[in-house]
N, C-alpha and C positions, 0 to 999 in steps of 0.2 A: 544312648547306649549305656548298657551298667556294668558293672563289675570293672577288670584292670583286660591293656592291653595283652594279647599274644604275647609278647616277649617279657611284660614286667617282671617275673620271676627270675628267667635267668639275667638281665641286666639286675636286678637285685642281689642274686649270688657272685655276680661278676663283681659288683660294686663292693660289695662285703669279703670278698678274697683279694681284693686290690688293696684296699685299705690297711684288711691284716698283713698282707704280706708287706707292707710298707712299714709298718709300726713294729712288726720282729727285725725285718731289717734294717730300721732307724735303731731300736735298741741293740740289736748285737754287733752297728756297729760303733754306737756310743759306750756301751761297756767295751769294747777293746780298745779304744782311743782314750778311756778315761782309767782302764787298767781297772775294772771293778772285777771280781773275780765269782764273789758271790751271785746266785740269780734270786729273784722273787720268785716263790711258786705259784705255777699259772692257776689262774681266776681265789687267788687265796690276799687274805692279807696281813701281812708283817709290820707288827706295831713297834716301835723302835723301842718304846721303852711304857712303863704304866702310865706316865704323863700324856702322853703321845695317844694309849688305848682308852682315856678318859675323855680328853679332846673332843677324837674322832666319836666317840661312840654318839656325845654333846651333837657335833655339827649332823651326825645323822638321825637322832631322834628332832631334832629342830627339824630339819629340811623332810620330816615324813608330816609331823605336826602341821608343816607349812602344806605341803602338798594335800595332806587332809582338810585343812580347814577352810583352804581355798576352795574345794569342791565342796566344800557344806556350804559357804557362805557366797558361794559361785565370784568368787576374785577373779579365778583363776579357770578357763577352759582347759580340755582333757588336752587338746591343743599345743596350749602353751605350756604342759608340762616339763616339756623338753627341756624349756629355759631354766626350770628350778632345779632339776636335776644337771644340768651340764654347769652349773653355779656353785651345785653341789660339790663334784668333780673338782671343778680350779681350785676350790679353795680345803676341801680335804686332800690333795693332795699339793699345797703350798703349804700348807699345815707340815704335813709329810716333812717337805726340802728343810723348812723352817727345824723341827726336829733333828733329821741328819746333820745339821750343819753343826746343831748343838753336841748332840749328844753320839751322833755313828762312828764306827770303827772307822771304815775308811772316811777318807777326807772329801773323796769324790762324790759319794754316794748322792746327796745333794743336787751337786752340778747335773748328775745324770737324772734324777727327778724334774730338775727344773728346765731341762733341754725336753724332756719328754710330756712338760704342760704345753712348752712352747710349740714344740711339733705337732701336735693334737689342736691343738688351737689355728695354727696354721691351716693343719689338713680339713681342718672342720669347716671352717668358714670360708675354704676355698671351693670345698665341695658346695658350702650350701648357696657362695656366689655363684656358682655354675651352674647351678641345676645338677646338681651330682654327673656336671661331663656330661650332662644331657642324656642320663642313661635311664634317669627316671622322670 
């Protein structure tokens, strides 16, 4: 038989509306527990300082580099790109905590970056030991 299940899509939207609502409600309620007042704007990103916008800008021309040459040189299947980019993630943004700690106003900001690899991290790899809840 080809194509997806009857239900794939909406267990797909259900999967994907679970998640987010989990990860705004981990964040707002770690920014009130940690007393952060400022938000990040959504899907934008906020570089602490020009150290920080050189860094990152580094760790993403690398990790495209990477993800490009691995399909030229077939390293890497379209597959496992997941792995290079979710590699990408942990450490652009421990990069991130690493910066706050140095250089942000508030003192927290930090600790709430690095509660928020931890949660993602957690939720990720509990989804992907589950079969996403078995929903896909």
């Amino acid at each position: 038989m080809y194509g997806v299940e009857p239900t794939f899509w909406m267990n797909l939207i259900l999967l994907l509306a679970s998640v987010f609502i989990l990860l705004i409600a981990f964040n707002t309620i770690m920014r009130k527990w940690l007393k952060i007042k400022e938000k990040n704007k959504f899907f934008s990103y906020n570089h602490i300082n020009e150290k920080h916008k050189k860094i990152d800008w580094t760790i993403r021309i690398i990790t495209i580099v990477i993800l490009l040459l691995g399909y030229v040189m077939a390293w890497i299947e379209f597959s496992q790109s997941w792995l290079i980019i979710f590699i990408f993630i942990v450490v652009s943004e421990t990069i991130r905590a690493v910066m706050e700690r140095k250089y942000a106003e508030n003192p927290n900001a930090y600790k709430l970056t690095i509660s928020q690899i931890v949660f993602i991290l957690i939720l990720f790899f509990t989804l992907f030991k589950t079969d996403f809840f078995g929903l896909i």
